[in-house]
HTML snippet that shows the backbone in 3Dmol.js (N, CA, C, O; Angstrom):
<script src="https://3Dmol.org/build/3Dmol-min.js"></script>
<div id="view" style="width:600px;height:400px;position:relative"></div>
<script>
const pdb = `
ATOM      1  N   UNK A   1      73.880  65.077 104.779  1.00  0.00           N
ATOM      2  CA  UNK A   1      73.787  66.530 104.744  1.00  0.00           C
ATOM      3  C   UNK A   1      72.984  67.045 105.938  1.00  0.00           C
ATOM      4  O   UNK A   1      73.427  67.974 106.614  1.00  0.00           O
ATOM      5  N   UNK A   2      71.455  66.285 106.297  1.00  0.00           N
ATOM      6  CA  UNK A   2      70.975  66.776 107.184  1.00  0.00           C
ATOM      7  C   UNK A   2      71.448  66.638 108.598  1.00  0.00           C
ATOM      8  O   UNK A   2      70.999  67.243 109.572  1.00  0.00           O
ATOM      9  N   UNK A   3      72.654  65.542 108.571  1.00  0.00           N
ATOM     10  CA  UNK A   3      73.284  65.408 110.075  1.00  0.00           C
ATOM     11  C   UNK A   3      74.412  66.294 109.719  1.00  0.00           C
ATOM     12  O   UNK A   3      75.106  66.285 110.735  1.00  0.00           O
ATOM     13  N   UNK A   4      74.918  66.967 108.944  1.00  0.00           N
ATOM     14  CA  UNK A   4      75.905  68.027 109.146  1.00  0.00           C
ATOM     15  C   UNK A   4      75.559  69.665 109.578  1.00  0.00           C
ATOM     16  O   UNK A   4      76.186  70.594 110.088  1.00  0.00           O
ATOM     17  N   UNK A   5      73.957  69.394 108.975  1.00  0.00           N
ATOM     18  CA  UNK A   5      73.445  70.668 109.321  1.00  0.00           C
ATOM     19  C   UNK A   5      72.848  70.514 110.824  1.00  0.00           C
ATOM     20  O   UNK A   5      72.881  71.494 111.568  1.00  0.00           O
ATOM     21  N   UNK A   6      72.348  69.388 111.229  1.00  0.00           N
ATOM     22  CA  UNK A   6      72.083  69.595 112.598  1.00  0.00           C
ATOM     23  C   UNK A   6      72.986  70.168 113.336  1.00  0.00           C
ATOM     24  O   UNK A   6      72.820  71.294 113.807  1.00  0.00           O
ATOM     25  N   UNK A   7      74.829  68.933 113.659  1.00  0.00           N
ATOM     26  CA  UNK A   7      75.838  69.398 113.923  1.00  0.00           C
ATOM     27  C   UNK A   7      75.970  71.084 114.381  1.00  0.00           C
ATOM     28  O   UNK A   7      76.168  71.630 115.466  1.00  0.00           O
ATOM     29  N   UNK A   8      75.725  71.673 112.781  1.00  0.00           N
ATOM     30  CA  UNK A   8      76.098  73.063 112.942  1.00  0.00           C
ATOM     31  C   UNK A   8      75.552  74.008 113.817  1.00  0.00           C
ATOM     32  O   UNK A   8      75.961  74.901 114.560  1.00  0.00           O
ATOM     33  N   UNK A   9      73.706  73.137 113.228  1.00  0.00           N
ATOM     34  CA  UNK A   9      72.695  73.940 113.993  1.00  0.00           C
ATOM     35  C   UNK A   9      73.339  74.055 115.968  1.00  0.00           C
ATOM     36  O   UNK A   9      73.347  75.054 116.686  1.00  0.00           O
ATOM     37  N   UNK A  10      73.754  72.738 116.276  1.00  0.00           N
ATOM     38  CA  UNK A  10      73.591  72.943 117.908  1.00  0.00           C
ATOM     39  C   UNK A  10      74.838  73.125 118.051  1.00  0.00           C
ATOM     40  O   UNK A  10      75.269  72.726 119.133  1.00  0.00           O
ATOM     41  N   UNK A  11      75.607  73.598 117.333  1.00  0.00           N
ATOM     42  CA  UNK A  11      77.387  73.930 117.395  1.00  0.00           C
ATOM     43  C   UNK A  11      76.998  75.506 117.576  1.00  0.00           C
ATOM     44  O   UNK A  11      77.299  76.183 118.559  1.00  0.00           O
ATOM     45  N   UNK A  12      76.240  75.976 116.389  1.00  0.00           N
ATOM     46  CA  UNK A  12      75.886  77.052 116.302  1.00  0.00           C
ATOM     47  C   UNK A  12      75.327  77.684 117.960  1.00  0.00           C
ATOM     48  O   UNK A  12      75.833  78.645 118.538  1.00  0.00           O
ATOM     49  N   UNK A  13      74.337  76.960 118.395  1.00  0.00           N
ATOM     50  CA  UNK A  13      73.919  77.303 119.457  1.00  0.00           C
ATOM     51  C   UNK A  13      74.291  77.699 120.563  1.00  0.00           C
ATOM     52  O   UNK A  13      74.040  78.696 121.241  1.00  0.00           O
ATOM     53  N   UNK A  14      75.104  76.561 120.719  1.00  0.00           N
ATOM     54  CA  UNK A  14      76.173  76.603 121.551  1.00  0.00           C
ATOM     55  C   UNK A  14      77.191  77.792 122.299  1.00  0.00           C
ATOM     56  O   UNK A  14      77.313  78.239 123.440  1.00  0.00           O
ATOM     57  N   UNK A  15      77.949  78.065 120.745  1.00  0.00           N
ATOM     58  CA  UNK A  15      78.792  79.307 120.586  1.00  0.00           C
ATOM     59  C   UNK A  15      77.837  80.925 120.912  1.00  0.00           C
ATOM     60  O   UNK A  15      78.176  82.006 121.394  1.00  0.00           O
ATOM     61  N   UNK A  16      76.715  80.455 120.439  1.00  0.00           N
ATOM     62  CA  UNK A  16      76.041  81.690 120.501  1.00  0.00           C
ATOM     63  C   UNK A  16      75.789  82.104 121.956  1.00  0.00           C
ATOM     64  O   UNK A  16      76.104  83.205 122.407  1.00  0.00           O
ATOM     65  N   UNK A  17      75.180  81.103 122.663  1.00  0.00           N
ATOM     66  CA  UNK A  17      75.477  81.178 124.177  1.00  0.00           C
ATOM     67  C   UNK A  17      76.723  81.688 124.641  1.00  0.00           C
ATOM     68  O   UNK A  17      76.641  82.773 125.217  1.00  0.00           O
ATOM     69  N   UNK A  18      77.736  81.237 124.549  1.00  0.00           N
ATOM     70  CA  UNK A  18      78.867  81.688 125.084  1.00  0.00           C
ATOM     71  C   UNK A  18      79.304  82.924 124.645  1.00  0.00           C
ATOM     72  O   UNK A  18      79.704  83.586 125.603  1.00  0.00           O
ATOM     73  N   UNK A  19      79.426  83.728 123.193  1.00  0.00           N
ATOM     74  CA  UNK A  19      79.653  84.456 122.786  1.00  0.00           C
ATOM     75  C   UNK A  19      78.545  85.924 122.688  1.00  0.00           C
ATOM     76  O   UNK A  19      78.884  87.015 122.230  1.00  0.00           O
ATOM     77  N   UNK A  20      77.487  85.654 123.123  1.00  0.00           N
ATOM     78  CA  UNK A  20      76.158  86.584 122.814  1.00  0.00           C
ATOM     79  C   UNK A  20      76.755  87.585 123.659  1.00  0.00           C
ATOM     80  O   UNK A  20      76.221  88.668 123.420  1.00  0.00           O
ATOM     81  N   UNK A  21      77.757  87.683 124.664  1.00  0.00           N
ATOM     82  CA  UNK A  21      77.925  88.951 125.800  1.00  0.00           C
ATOM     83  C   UNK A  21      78.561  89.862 124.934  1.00  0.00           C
ATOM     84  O   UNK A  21      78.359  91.076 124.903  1.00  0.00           O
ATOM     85  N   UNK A  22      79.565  89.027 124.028  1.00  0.00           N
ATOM     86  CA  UNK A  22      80.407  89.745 123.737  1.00  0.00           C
ATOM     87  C   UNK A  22      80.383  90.853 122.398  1.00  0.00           C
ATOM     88  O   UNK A  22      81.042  91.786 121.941  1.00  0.00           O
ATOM     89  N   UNK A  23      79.035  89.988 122.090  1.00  0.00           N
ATOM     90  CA  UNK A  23      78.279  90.567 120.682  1.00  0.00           C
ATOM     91  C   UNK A  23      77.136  91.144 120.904  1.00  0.00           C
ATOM     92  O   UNK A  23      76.443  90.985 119.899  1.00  0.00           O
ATOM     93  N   UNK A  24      76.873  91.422 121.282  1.00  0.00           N
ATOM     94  CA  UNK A  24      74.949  91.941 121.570  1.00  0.00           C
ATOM     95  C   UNK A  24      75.312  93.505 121.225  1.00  0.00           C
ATOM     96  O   UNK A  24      74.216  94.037 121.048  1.00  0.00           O
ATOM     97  N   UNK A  25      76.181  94.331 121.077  1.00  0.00           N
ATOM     98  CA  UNK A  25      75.989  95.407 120.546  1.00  0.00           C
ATOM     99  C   UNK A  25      76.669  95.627 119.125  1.00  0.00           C
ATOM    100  O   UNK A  25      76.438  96.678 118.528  1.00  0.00           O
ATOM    101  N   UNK A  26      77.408  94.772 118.630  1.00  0.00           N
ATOM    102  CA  UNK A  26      77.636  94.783 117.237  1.00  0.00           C
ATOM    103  C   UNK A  26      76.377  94.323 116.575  1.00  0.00           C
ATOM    104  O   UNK A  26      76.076  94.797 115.480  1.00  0.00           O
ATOM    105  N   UNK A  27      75.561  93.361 117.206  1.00  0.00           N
ATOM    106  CA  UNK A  27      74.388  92.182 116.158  1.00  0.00           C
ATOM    107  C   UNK A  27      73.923  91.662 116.929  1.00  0.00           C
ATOM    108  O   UNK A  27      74.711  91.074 117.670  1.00  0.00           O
ATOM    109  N   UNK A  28      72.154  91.502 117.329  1.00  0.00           N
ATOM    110  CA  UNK A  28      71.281  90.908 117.905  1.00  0.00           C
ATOM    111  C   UNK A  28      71.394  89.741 117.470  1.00  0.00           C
ATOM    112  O   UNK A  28      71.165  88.817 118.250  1.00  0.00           O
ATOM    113  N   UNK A  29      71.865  89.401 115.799  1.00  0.00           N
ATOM    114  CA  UNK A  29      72.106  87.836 115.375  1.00  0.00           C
ATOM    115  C   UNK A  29      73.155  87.246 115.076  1.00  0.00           C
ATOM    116  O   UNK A  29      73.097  86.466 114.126  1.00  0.00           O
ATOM    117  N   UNK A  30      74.321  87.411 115.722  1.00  0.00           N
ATOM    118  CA  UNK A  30      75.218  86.750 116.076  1.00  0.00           C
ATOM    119  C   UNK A  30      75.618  85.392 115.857  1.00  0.00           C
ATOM    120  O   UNK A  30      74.617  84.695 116.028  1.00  0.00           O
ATOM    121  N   UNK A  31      76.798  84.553 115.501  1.00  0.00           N
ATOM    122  CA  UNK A  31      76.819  83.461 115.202  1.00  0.00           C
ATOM    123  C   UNK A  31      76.102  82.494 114.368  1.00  0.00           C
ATOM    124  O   UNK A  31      76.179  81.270 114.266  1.00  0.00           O
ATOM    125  N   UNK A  32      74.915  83.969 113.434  1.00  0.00           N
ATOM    126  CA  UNK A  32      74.671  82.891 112.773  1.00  0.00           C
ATOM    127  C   UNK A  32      74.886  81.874 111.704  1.00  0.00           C
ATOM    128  O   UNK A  32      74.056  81.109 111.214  1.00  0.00           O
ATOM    129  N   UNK A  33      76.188  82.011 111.424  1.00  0.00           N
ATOM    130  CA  UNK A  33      76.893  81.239 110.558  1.00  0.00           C
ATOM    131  C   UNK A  33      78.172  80.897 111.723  1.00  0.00           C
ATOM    132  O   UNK A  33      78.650  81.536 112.661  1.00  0.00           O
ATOM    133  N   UNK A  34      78.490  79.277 111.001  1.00  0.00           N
ATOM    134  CA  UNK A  34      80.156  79.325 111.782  1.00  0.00           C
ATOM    135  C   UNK A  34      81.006  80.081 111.431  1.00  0.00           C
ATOM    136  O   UNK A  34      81.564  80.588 112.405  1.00  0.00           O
ATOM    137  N   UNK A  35      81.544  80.550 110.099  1.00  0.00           N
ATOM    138  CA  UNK A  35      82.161  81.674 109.738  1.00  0.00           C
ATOM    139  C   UNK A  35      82.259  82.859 109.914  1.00  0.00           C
ATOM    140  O   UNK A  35      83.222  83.581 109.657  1.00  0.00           O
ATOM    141  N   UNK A  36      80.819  83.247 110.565  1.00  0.00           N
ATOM    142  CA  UNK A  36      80.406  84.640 111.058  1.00  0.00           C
ATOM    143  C   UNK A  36      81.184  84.630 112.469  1.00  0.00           C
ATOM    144  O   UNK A  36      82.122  85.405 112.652  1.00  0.00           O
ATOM    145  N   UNK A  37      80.769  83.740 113.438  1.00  0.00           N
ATOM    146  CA  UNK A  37      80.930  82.985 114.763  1.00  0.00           C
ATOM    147  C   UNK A  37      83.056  83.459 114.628  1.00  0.00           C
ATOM    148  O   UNK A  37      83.676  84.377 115.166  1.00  0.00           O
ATOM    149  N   UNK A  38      83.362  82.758 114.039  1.00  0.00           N
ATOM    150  CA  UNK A  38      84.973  82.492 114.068  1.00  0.00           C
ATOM    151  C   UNK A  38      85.755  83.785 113.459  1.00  0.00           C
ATOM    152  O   UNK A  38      86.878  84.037 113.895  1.00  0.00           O
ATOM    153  N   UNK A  39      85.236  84.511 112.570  1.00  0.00           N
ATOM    154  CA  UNK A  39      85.723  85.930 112.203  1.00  0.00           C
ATOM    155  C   UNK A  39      85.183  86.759 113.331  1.00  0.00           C
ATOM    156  O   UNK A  39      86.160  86.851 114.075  1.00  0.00           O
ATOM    157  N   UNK A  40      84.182  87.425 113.898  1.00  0.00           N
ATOM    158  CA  UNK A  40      84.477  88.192 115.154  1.00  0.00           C
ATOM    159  C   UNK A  40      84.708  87.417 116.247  1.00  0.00           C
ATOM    160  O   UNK A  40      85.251  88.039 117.160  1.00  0.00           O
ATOM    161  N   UNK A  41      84.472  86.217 116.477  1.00  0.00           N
ATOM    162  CA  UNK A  41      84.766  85.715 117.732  1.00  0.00           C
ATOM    163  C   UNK A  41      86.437  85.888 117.900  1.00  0.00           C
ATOM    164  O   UNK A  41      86.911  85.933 119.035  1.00  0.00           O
ATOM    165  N   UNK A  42      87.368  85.989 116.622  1.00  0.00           N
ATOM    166  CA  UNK A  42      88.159  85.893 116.609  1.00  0.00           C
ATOM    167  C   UNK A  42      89.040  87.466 116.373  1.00  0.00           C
ATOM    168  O   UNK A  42      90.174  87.777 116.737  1.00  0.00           O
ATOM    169  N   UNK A  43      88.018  88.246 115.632  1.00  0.00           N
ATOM    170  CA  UNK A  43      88.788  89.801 115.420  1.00  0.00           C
ATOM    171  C   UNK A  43      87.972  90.923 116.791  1.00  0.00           C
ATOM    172  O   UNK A  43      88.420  91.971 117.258  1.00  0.00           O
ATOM    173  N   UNK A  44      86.991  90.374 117.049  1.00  0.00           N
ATOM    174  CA  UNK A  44      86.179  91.292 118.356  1.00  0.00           C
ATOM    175  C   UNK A  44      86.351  90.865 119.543  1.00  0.00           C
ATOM    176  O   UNK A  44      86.351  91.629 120.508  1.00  0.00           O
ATOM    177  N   UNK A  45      86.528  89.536 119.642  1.00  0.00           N
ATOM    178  CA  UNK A  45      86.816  88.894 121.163  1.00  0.00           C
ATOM    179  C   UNK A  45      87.803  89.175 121.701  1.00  0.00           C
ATOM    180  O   UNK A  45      88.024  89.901 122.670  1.00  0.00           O
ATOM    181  N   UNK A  46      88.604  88.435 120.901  1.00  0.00           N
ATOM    182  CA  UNK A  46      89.885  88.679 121.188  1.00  0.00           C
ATOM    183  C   UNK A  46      91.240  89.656 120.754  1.00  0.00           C
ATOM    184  O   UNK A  46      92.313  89.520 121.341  1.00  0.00           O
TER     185      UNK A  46
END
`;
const viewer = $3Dmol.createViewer("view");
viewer.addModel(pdb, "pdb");
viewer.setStyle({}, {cartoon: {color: "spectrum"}});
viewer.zoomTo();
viewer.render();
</script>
């Protein structure tokens, strides 16, 4: 469990880097779920 949550943790990170441009005026906290991450990354990004 705790190596799935790491995973997420620096998956999480990751995405947040790449995606923070595109979000910083919908949510200062952004990506913080993968589900959060993949629903606007996916309905706001693109």
């Amino acid at each position: 469990m705790s190596t799935l949550m790491l995973f997420l943790s620096t998956f999480n990170m990751t995405v947040h880097c790449t995606c923070i441009i595109c979000y910083w005026i919908l949510s200062c906290s952004c990506c913080l779920t993968v589900l959060y991450m993949l629903f606007y990354h996916n309905v706001v990004c693109f």
